[in-house]
C-alpha positions, -999 to +999 in steps of 0.1 A: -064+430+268-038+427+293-023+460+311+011+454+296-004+452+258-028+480+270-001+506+281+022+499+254-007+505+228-012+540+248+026+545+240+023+537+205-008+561+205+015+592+214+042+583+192+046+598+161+016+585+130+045+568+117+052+548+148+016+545+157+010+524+123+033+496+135+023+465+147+024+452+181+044+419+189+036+398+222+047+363+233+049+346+273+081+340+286+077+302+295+098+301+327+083+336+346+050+337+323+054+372+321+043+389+290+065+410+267+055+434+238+069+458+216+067+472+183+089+448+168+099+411+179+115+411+212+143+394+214+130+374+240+104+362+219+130+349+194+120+309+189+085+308+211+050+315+201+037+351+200+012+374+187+006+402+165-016+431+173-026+460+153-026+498+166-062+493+179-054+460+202-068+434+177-056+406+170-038+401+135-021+366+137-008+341+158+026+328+151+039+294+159+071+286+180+097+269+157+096+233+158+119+208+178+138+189+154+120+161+174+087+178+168+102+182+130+105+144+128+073+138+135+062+161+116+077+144+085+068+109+098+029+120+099+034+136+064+048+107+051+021+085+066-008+106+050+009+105+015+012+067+017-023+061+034-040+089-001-014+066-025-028+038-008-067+051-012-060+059-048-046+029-056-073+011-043-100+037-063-081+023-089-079-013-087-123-008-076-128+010-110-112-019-133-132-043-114-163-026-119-153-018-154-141-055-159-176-072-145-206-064-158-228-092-132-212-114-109-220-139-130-190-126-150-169-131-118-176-164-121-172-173-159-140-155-158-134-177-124-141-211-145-120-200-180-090-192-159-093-226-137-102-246-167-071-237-186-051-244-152-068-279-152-058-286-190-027-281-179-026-305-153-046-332-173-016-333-201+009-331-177-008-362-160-015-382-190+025-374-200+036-383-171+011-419-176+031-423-208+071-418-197+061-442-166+054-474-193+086-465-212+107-461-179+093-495-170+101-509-202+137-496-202+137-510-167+129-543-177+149-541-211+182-531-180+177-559-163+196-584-189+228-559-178+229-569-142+260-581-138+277-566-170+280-529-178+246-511-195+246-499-229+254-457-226+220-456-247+200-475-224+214-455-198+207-422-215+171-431-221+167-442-186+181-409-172+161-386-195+126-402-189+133-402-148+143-364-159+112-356-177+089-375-151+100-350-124+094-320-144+059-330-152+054-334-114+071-303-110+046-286-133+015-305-114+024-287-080+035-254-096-006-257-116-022-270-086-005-235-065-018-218-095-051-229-091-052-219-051-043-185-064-070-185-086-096-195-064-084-169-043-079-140-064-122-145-076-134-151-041-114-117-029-130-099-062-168-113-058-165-098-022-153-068-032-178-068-061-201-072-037-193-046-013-188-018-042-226-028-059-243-030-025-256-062-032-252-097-010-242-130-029-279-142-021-291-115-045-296-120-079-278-102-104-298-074-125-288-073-167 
């Protein structure tokens, strides 16, 4: 216990009971380091750190210096960061739960794997064998345009022409958009047999147990 905190608890002794029962308040002045107590907050102390003594010299609690509104800032930033790092973790509990609760085996991974592509791939047959189909009629309303050359084509004809060229293009359209599709399915399995994986324990070599 220093001498200053020592004499003033001596003082505090001979007072009065009533003044005696107070607490003791005690805080460093930063620019002389001297210490200051009384039995109330100092004015000095007013915005730094101090401490709180009872009657016998003991330490009661330690009370923090406001903070900066720098030291505020960061304050808020770090918060902020934990809440969105335990969202983040929950989310993630969650997302590990339905997959566990979704696959029994990996073998499930990989039925569900070859449904979803095979439905992708259906898609991209029709659209194939459509697009096989509006090609001979385009070429046979190419040929049938070919006797208007030199004299002005028939608005049908023209029609037709336009709408199978139309058509055509939003087959192919519909091949790249399935074949993206299918990327994203291959993906999406591979990322959950990994995880699978790394929630059961067990290694892609190792059999699964029914």
């Amino acid at each position: 216990m220093s001498r200053a905190v020592a004499a003033l608890l001596l003082s505090l002794l001979a007072a009065p009971v009533g003044a005696a029962a107070g607490e003791l308040f005690c805080c460093t002045e930063p620019a002389s380091g001297r210490r200051i107590c009384a039995d109330m907050l100092p004015q000095q102390c007013r915005g730094l750190a101090y401490r709180v003594f009872d009657r016998a010299g003991n330490p009661i609690r330690d009370v923090a210096a406001p903070l900066t509104p720098e030291q505020k800032a960061a304050a808020a930033a770090e918060a902020q960061r934990k809440k969105e790092e335990e969202e983040k973790r929950l989310e993630q509990r969650r997302i590990d739960q339905a997959l566990l609760t979704t696959y029994a085996t990996a073998e499930d991974i990989d039925m569900a794997q070859r449904k979803a592509e095979g439905d992708v791939q259906l898609t991209i047959q029709t659209a194939t064998a459509k697009i096989t189909d509006l090609q001979k009629s385009q070429r046979k309303l190419a040929e049938e345009a070919e006797f208007y050359k030199r004299k002005a084509m028939p608005p049908e004809l023209d029609t037709k022409l336009r709408t199978v060229g139309h058509e055509i293009r939003l087959q192919q359209e519909l091949i790249q958009v399935k074949r993206k599709e299918l990327e994203a399915i291959r993906s999406k399995y591979d990322s959950d047999r990994q995880r699978y994986f790394q929630l059961t324990g067990r290694s892609s070599a190792q059999p699964a147990e029914r």
